[in-house]
Structure formats: structure tokens, C-alpha cells
N, C-alpha and C positions, 0 to 999 in steps of 0.2 A: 431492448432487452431480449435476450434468449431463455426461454423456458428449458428446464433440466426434466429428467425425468424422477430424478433419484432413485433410492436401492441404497443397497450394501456396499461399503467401499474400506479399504483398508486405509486409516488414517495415523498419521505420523509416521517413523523413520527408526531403524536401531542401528544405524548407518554409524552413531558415534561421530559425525559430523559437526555437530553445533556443539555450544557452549552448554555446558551440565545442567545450567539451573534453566535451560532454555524448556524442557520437559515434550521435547519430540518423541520421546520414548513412554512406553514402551508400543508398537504399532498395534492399533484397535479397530477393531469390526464395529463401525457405524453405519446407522441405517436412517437414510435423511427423507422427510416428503418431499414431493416435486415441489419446486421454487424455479424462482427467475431471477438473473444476475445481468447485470450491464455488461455491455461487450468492452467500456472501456470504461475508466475511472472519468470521475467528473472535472472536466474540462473546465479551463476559466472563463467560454464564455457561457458556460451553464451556471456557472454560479454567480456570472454577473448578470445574468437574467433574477436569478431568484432573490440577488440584492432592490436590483431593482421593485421587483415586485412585493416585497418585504418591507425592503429598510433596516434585516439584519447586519448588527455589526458586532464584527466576531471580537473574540475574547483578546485577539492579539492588538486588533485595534482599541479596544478599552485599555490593556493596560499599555500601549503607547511604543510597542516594541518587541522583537522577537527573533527567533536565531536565525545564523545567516552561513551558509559555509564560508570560509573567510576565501576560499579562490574566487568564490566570484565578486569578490569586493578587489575596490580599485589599490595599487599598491600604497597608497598615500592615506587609506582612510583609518583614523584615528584608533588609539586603543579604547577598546571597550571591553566589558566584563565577558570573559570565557566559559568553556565549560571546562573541570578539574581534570578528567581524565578523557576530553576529545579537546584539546585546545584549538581546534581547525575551524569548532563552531565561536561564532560572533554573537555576543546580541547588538542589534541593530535599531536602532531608534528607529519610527516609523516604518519598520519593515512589516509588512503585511499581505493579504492575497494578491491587491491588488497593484502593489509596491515590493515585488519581491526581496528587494536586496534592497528597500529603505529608498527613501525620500531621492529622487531623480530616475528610481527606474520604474518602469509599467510594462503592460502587459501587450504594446504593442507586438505582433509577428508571434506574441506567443498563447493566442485566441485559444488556440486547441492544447495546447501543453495542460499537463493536471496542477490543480487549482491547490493552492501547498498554502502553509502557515494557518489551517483552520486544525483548531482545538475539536477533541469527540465532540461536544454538543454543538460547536458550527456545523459539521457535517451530519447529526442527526436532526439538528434543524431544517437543513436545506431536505433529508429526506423526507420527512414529515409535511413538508409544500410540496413534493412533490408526489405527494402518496405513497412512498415508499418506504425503508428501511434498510440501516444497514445489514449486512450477511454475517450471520456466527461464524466463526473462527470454522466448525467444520463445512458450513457451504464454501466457504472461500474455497478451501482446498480444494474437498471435492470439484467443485466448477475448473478452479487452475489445472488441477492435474487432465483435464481434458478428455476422459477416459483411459487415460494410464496407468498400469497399477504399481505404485513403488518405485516410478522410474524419479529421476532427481530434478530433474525439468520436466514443464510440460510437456516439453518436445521429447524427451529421452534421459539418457544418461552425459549424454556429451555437452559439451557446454557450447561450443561452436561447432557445430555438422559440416563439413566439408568448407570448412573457414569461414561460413557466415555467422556473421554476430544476427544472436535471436533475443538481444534482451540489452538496457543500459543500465551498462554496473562502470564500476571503475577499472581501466586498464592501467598496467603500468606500475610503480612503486606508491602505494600508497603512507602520509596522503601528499608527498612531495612533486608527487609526477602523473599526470593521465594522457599518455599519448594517444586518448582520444580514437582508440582503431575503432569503432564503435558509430561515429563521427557523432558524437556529443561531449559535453561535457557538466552542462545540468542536466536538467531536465529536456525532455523528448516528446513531441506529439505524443497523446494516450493511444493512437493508432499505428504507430510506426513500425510495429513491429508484425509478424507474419500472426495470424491465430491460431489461438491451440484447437484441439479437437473439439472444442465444445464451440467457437467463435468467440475468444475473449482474448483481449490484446492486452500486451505488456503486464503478465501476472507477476512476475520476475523483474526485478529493479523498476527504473526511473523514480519511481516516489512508493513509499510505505505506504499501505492502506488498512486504517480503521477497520475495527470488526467490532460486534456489537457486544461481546465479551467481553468481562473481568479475566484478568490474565490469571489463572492457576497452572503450575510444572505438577500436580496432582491431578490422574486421571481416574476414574473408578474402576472396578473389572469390569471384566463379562464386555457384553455387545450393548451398544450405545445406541440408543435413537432418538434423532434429532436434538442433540446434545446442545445448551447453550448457556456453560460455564456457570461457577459460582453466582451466587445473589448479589454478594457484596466483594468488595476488595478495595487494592489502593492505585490499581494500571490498569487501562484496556488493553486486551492485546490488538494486536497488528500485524500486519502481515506483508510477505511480498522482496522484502528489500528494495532496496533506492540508488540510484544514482552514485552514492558514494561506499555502495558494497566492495568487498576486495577479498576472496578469501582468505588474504592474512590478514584481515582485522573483524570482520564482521561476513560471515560465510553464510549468511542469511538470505540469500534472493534463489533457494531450492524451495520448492514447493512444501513441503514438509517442516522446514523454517519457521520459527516463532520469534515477536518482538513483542514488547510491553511498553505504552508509558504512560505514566496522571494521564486524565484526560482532559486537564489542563493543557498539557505540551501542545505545542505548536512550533513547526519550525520549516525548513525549505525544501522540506525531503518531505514532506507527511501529508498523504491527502485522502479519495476515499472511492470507495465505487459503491452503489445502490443493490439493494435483492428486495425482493419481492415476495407474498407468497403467488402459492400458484393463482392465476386469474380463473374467474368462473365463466368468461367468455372463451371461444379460442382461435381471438385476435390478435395474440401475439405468435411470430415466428416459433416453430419448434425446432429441435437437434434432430439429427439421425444418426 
């Protein structure tokens, strides 16, 4: 994990980018204590350590099945129930952390890839064994943006710097086509990618990540400090965008980007990275 320093930071966007009710607007003066953030989202074989050491079994496993993008299912596999307005998602009998895409596949070769189909209390579970916590909705940010202020990636405003791809989203016409310039087409190591200024990998696509927030598009005035969302509600929010982003369908994997859903959901896109507060030792790495 990397220790932050915190401070002041300008949070959300009036960029007019995202979806209305997404509530990146209007951009606000927050002020966060130091904390500490994982350099990468939680990998599968961290979370099959904590299984093991446990015995938790997550929510997708109890109810026997969970969604699946239908590319990466075989052309032959059967109809099952959709979702209304993303027909691309599957639900998938047996699909789970450990079964990504249901009953014949596993996690071999994909040890480090982030650990998807855990519901918000599997992944506040797994933080709570590990002495941890997920990050509110404004550490996420703050941490992704890198020390940036307002730029739309961590890295900038560009989306690829001088033709390199710095993040896994969807290339191509979504969701008929991914010519894969990226060279992915699920999910990606949690490290794969170059890190931002702070040392954190892949803030932008490959998988959504939990935040420990109820999703509110309401923000209060004035200057914010260490903001962490309504009491109650009926979504967590999320953050990040995944894998199957595309700016004409879902323009969410800019650092300033908001998502919501139950914290029930679970599906192959959605996983999570740990924060901390600050340590009273000062054993762990710092920024500069």
C-alpha cells in the first residue's frame, strides 16, 4: 500500500461528460486526512488466500449464479435470463470469483487478474481480514488522479499519449466488436498498466471498483472534509470503469466518473481495492 499525504483537492468535473444523474457536478473543494491505498485492486490470488483462511463464500456463490458478459461465453452456450437494457450481460449458473464465466472455467494463468463477481460485503469482508477498508468515493479519486488537478486521466487529458494504450476499456464498436488494440479483451493483470503519480495501477477500466459509499448525485456546498456519503441509500457507489467501457455507451473510466449499484450486484466487471487510515508506525512506503 502507498501512504497519501492528503490536503485540498478539487473533486468532480463540469466537463458535462457523463450521464446527468451520474452527479460529477458540480466540482468541489475537499479536504481528505492522510490515508493509504493499494497500488492495485485485489488480485485472485489474494482473495483465494482470504477464502482459504476464512471459509467465506460470497453472495454469488450462495445464490448459485451471476452475470457474465456474453463475449466471453462459448457461441453454443445456452439462453439464459439477460439484463433489460444491456442484453450483452448473461446470468450464468455457477459463475463466480472463482469460475469466472460459470462451471468449466478457473482462474488458472489468471492468478493476478482482479478478483470480479464479489457483491460490496464480499469485498468488505475480505477487507476487514485483512485489517483494512474500503476507500470513500473521494480517496478513490483523489488517490487516481495522481496529483492532477482536473485533468480526465490520471495521466492527462489524452486518452492514449503518443499511441500508447494506458488503461483496459473497450476498443472498437461496442458491443459487437473489440479489436482488442489494447491487447485484452476481459480483464488484465491489476498491474499492467504504467502508474499514476501517486503509484496506483489500472484506476481507469479493466474492473469497477467498490467504494465504501452510498451513491448520492447530491453534494452539499461549501468545502468538504473527508466526505463519506449519505447514512443510508439503496446503491454503493463505484468507481473506475471496466473492461467493457466505450465512450458511446458508458464514458465512465475518467477519473472524475461515477457508478452505482445494490450492494448486492455482483458480476465480471466489478471488484475492489483496499485503503487504510494513516498507520501510527512509518513502516509503510511514502509518495513524493
Amino acid at each position: 500500500m502507498v501512504l497519501l499525504p492528503g490536503g485540498e483537492f478539487l473533486m468532480g468535473s463540469d466537463a458535462d461528460e457523463g450521464e446527468p444523474g451520474d452527479g460529477e457536478a458540480p466540482v468541489r473543494p475537499v479536504t481528505l486526512r492522510p490515508f493509504r491505498i493499494a497500488r492495485t485492486a485485489v488480485s485472485n490470488e489474494e482473495y483465494a488466500a482470504f477464502v482459504r483462511a476464512t471459509g467465506h463464500v460470497t453472495l454469488a456463490e450462495e445464490l448459485g449464479a451471476s452475470f457474465v458478459f456474453a463475449g466471453l461465453l462459448p457461441d453454443d452456450f445456452p439462453a439464459t435470463r439477460g439484463v433489460a437494457d444491456a442484453p450483452w450481460w448473461r446470468e450464468v449458473p455457477g459463475a463466480c470469483w472463482h469460475s469466472p464465466e460459470g462451471p468449466g472455467s478457473s482462474l488458472a494463468g489468471r492468478e493476478r487478474h482482479p478478483v470480479v463477481h464479489v457483491a460490496w460485503h464480499d469485498a468488505a469482508a475480505y477487507c476487514a481480514w485483512a485489517g483494512l477498508r474500503l476507500p470513500t468515493e473521494a480517496e478513490w479519486e483523489y488517490a487516481a488522479r495522481g496529483g492532477l488537478a482536473q485533468r480526465r486521466y490520471p495521466w492527462g487529458d489524452e486518452l492514449a499519449p503518443d499511441g500508447r494504450h494506458r488503461c483496459n476499456i473497450w476498443q472498437g464498436r461496442f458491443p459487437m466488436h473489440n479489436s482488442r488494440d489494447d491487447g485484452h479483451y476481459g480483464t488484465a493483470p491489476v498491474d499492467t498498466y504504467p502508474p499514476n503519480g501517486y503509484g496506483l495501477h489500472n484506476v481507469c477500466g479493466n474492473v469497477w471498483e467498490w467504494c465504501a459509499d452510498w451513491f448520492t448525485a447530491e453534494h452539499p456546498p461549501g468545502r468538504l472534509r473527508d466526505p463519506s456519503g449519505p447514512a443510508h441509500g439503496e446503491r454503493r457507489a463505484m468507481r473506475g470503469g471496466s473492461y467493457l467501457c466505450h465512450e458511446s455507451w458508458c464514458f465512465r473510466y475518467r477519473v472524475a466518473a461515477r457508478g452505482a449499484s445494490p450492494p448486492e450486484a455482483c458480476t465480471g466487471h466489478l471488484g475492489f481495492r483496499c485503503a487504510a487510515d494513516e498507520p501510527a508506525s512509518d513502516a509503510i512506503e511514502e509518495t513524493t
